[in-house]
PDB file of N, CA, C and O in Angstrom:
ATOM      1  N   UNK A   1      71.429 112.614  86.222  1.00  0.00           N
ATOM      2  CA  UNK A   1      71.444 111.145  86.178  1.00  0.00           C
ATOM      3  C   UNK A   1      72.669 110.641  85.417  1.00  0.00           C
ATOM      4  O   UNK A   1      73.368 109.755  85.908  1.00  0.00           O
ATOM      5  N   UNK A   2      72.937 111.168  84.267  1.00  0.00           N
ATOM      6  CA  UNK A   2      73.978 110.712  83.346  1.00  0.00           C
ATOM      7  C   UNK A   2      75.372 111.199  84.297  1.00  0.00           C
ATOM      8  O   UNK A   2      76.208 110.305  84.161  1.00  0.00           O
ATOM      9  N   UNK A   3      75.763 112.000  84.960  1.00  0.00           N
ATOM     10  CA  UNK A   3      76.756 112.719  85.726  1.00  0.00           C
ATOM     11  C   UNK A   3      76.984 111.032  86.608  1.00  0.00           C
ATOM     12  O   UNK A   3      77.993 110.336  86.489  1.00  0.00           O
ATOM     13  N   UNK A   4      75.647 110.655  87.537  1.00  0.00           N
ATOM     14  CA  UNK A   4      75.750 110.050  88.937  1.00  0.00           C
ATOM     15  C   UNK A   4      76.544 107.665  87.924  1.00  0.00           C
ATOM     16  O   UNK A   4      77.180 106.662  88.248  1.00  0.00           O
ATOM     17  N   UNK A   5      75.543 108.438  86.407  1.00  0.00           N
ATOM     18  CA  UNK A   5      76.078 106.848  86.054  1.00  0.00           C
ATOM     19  C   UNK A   5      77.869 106.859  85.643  1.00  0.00           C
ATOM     20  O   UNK A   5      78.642 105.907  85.752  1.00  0.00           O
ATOM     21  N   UNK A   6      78.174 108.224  85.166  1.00  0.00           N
ATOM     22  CA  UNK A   6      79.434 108.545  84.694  1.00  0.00           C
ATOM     23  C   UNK A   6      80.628 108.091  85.887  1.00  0.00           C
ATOM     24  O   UNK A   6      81.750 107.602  85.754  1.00  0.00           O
ATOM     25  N   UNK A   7      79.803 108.507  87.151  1.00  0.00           N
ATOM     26  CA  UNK A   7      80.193 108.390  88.350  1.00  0.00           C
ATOM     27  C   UNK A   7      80.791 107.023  88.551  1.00  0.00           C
ATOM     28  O   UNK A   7      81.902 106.728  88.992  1.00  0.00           O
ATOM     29  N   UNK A   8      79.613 106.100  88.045  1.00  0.00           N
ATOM     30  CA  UNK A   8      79.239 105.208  88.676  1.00  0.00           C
ATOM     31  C   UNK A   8      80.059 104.152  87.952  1.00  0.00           C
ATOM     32  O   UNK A   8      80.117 103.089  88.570  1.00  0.00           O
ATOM     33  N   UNK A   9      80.785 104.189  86.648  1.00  0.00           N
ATOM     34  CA  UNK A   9      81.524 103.690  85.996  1.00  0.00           C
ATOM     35  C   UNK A   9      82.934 103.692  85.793  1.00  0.00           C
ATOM     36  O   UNK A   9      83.723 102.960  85.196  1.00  0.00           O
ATOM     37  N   UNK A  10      83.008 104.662  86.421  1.00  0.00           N
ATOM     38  CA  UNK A  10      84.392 105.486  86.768  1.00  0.00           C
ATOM     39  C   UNK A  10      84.851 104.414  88.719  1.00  0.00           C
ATOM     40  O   UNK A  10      85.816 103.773  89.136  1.00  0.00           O
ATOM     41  N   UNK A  11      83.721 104.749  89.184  1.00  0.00           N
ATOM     42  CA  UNK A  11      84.617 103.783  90.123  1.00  0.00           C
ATOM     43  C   UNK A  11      84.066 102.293  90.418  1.00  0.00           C
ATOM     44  O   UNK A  11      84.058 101.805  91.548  1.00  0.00           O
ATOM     45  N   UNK A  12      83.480 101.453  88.935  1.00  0.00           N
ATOM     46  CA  UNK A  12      83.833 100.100  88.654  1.00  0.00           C
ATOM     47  C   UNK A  12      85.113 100.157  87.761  1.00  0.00           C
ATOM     48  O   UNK A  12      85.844  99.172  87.656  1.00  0.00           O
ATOM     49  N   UNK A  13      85.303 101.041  87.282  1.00  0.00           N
ATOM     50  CA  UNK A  13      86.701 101.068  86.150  1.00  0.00           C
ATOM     51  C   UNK A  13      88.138 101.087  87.650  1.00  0.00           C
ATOM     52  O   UNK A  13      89.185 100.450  87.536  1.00  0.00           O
ATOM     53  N   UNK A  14      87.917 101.637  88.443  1.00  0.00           N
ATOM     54  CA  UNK A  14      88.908 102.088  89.813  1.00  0.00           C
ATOM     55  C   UNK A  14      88.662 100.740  89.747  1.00  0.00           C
ATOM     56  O   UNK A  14      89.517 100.127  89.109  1.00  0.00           O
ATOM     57  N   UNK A  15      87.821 100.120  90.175  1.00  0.00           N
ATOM     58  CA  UNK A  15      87.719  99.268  91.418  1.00  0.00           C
ATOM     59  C   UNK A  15      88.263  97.204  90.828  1.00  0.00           C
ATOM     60  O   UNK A  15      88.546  96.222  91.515  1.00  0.00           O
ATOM     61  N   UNK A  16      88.167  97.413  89.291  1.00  0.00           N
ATOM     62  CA  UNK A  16      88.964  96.755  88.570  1.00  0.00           C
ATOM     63  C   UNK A  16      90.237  96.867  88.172  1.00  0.00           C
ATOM     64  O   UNK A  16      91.004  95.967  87.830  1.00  0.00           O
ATOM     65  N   UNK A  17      90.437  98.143  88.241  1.00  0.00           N
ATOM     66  CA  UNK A  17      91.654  98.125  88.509  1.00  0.00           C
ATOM     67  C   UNK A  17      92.837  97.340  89.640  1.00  0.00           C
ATOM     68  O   UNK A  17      93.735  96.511  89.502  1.00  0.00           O
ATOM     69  N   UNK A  18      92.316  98.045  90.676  1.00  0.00           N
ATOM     70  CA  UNK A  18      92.725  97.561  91.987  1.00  0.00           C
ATOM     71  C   UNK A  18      92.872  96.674  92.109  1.00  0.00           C
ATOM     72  O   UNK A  18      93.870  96.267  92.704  1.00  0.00           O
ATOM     73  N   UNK A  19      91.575  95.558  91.403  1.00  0.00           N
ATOM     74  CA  UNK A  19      91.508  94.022  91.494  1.00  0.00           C
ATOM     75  C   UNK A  19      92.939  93.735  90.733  1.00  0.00           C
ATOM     76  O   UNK A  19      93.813  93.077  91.299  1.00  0.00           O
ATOM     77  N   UNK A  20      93.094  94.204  89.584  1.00  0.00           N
ATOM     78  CA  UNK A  20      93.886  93.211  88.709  1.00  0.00           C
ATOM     79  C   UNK A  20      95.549  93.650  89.237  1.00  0.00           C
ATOM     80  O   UNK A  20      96.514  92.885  89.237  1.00  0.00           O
ATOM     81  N   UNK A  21      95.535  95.201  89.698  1.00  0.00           N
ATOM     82  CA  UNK A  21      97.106  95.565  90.567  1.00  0.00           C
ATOM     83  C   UNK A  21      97.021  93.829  91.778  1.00  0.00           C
ATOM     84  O   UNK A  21      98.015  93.114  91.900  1.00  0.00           O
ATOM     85  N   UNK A  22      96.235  93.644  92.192  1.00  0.00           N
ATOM     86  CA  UNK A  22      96.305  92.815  93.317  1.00  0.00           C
ATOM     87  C   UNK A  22      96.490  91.409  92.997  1.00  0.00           C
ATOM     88  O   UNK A  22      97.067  90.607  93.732  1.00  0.00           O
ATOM     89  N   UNK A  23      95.967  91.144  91.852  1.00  0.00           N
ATOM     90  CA  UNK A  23      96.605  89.883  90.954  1.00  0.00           C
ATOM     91  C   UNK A  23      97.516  89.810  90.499  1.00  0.00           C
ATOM     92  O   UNK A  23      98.053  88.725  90.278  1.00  0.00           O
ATOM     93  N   UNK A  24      98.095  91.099  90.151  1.00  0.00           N
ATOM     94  CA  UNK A  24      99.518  91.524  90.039  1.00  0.00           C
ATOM     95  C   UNK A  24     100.889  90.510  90.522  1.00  0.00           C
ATOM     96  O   UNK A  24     101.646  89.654  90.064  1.00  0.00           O
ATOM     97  N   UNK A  25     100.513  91.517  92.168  1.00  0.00           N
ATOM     98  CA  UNK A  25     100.807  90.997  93.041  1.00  0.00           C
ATOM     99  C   UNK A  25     100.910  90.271  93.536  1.00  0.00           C
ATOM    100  O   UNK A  25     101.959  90.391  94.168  1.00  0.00           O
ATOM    101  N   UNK A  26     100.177  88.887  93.857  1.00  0.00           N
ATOM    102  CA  UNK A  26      99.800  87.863  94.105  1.00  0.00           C
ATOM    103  C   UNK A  26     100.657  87.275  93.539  1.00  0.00           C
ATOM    104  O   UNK A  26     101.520  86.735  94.231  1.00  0.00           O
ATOM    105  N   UNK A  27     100.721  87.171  92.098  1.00  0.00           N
ATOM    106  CA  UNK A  27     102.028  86.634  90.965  1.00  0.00           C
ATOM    107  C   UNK A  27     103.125  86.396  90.933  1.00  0.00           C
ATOM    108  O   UNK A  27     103.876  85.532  90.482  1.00  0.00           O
ATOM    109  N   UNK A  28     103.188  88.048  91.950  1.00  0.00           N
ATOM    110  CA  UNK A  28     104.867  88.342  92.181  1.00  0.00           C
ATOM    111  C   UNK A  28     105.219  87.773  93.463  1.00  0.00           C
ATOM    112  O   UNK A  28     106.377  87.847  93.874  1.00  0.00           O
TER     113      UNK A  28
END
């Protein structure tokens, strides 16, 4: 369970990422 939440935080941490590269962008 702790593995699948580790998981599971790891790609909201990706997936904010992405967001804010794309706001980035947007900027530029």
């Amino acid at each position: 369970m702790s593995k699948l939440q580790h998981s599971n935080s790891t790609n909201v941490i990706f997936f904010l990422f992405v967001i804010s590269l794309g706001a980035v962008n947007s900027l530029n």
